[in-house]
C-alpha positions in Angstrom: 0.0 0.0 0.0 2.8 2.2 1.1 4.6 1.8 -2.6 1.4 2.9 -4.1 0.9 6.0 -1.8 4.7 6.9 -3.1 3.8 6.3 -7.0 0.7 8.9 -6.5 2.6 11.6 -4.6 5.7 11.0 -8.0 2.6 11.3 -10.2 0.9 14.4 -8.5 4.6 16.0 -8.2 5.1 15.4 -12.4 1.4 17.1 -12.8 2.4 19.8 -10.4 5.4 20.9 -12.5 3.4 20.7 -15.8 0.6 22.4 -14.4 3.0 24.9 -13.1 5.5 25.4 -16.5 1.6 25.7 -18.7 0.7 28.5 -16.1 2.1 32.6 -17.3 3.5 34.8 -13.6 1.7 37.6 -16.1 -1.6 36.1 -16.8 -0.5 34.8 -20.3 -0.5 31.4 -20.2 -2.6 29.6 -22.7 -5.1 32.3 -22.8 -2.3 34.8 -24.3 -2.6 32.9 -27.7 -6.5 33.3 -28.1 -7.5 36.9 -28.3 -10.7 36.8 -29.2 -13.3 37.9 -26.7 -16.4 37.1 -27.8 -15.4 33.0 -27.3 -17.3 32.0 -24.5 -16.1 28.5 -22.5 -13.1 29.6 -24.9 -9.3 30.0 -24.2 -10.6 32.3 -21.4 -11.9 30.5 -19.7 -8.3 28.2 -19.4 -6.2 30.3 -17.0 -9.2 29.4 -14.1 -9.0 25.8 -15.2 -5.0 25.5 -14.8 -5.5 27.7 -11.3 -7.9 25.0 -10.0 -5.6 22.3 -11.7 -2.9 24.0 -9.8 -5.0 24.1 -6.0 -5.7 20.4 -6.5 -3.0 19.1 -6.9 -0.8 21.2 -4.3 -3.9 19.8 -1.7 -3.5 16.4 -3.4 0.9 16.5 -2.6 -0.1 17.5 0.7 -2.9 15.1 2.0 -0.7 12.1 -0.1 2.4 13.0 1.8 0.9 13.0 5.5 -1.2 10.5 5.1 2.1 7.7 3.8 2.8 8.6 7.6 -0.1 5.9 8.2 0.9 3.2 5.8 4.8 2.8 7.0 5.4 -0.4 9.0 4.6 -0.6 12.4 7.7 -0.3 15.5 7.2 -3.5 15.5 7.8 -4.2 12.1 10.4 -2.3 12.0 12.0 -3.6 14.4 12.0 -7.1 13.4 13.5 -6.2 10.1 16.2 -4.5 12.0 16.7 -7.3 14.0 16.5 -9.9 10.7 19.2 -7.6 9.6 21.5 -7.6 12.5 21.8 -11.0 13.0 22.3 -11.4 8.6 25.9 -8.9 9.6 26.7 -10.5 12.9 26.3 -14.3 10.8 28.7 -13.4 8.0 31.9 -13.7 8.3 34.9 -11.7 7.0 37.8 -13.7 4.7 41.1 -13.7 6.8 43.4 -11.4 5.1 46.5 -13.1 3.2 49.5 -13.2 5.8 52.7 -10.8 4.5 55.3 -12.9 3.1 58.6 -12.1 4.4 61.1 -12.1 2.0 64.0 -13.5 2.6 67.2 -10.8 1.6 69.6 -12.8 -0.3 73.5 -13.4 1.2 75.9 -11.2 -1.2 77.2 -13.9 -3.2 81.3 -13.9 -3.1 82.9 -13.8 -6.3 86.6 -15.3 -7.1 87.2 -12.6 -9.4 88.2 -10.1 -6.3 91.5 -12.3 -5.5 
């Protein structure tokens, strides 16, 4: 449930940002490419549309993201996982690191041609 919660709050975040990027800060928008003001339910009519667009979905982020509070595991849960997990680190064990080699220095061999 909780992986569905977190698809619709991704999906209300995308339509956000479109919503937002469509909208003008000068009250353009769509409406700025339809001049004509005799169009009734026309390109008008759009920048309320995209403002309501725009409240729902903000209100939408909002109740989605406090209400996943109520559909993440339990203490319990939680807890047992955290214990499962513990005990998966404490079980495995680490490969013994290869002992140094010493190396052995070689005697200076004598030579007979220094008589």
């Amino acid at each position: 449930m909780l992986t569905l919660v977190f698809i619709l709050i991704i999906l209300a975040c995308v339509l956000l940002t479109l919503v937002v990027l469509i909208q003008n800060p000068k009250g353009g928008g769509i409406a700025a490419n339809f001049v004509a003001p005799t169009q009734i339910m026309g390109a008008k009519r759009s920048t309320d549309v995209v403002e309501k667009a725009t409240w729902v979905l903000a209100l939408a982020l909002i109740v989605l993201t406090l209400g996943s509070n109520f559909f993440r595991p339990s203490s319990e849960e939680a807890s047992t996982q955290d214990s499962r997990l513990k005990d998966a680190i404490e079980t495995t064990t680490v490969p013994a690191a290869p002992a140094p080699q010493q190396q052995q220095e070689a005697a200076p061999a004598t030579t007979d041609s220094a008589k």
